[in-house]
C-alpha positions in Angstrom: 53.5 39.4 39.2 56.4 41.8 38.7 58.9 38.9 39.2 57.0 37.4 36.0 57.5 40.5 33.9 61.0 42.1 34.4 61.1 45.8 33.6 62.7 47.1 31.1 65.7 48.0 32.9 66.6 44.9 34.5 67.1 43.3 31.4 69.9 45.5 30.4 72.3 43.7 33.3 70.6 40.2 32.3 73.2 38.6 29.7 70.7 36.1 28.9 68.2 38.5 27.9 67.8 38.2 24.0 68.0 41.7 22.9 69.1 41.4 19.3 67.5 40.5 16.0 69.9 39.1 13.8 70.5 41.8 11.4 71.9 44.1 14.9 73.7 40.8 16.3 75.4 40.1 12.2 76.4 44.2 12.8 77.8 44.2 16.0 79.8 40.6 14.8 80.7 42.1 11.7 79.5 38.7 9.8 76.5 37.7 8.2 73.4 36.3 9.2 73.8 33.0 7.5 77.1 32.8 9.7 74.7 32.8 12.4 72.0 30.8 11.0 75.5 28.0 10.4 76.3 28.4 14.3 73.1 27.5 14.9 72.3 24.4 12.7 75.9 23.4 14.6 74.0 23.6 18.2 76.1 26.2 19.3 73.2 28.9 19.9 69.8 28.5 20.4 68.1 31.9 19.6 64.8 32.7 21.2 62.2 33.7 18.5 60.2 36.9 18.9 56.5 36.4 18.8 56.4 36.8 14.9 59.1 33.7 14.9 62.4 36.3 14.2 65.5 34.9 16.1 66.8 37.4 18.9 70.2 36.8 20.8 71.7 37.6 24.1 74.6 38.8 25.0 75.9 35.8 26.3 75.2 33.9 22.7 77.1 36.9 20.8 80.3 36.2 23.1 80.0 32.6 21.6 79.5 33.6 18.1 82.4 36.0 18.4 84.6 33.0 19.4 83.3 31.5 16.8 84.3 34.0 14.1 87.6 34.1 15.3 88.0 30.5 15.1 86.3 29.9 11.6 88.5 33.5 10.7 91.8 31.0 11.4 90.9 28.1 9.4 88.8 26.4 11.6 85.2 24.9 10.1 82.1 26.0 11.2 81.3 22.9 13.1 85.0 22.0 14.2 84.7 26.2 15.6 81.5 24.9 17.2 82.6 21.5 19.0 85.7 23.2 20.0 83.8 25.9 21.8 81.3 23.5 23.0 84.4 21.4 24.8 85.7 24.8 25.8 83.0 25.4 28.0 82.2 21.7 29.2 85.8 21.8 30.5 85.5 25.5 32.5 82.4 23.6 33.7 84.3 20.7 35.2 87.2 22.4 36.7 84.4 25.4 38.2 82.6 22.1 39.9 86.4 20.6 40.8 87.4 23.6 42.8 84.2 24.0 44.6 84.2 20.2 45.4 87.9 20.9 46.7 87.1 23.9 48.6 84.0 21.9 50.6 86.7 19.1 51.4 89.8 21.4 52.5 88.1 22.7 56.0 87.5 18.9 57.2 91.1 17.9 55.6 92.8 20.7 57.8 91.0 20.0 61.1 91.6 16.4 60.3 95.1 17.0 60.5 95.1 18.7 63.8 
């Protein structure tokens, strides 16, 4: 049962924890909420709700919105900021899976060669 119900401090090291309401995760981003409301209508984030339905963010989804501010803060739209992040991330994806593919292969390559 304890694996069901995390304590308290394990989900300070869990980056997908949503500790934040939106006016703390607004702060901390120095935006507004409706900046984050945007990101989200753009499928960006997903917040979690709280019980009584408020939106709560991890750590990992204010790394994402801060991209996103910096992006939008140069120009870019909220939704270009949004797909362009998106991509980012498919593409660290694909190149995470590449190497690992590449590093299964390279022991049978080398002892092929012998």
């Amino acid at each position: 049962m304890a694996a069901d119900n995390p304590t308290p401090s394990s989900n300070l090291d869990d980056d997908d924890y949503p500790a934040y309401t939106m006016g703390r995760a607004a702060e901390m981003l120095g935006t507004t909420p409706a900046f984050l409301r945007a990101i989200g209508e753009a499928k960006l984030i997903v917040p979690l709700r709280s019980e009584g339905g408020h939106r709560r963010y991890s750590r990992y989804q204010l790394r994402l919105a801060t991209r996103a501010r910096e992006l939008v803060d140069q120009g870019t739209s909220v939704e270009a900021a949004c797909r362009i992040i998106i991509l980012e991330d498919q593409l660290e994806e694909a190149q995470r899976i590449n190497e690992q593919l590449r590093n299964r292969e390279t022991p049978r390559d080398s002892t092929a060669d012998a």
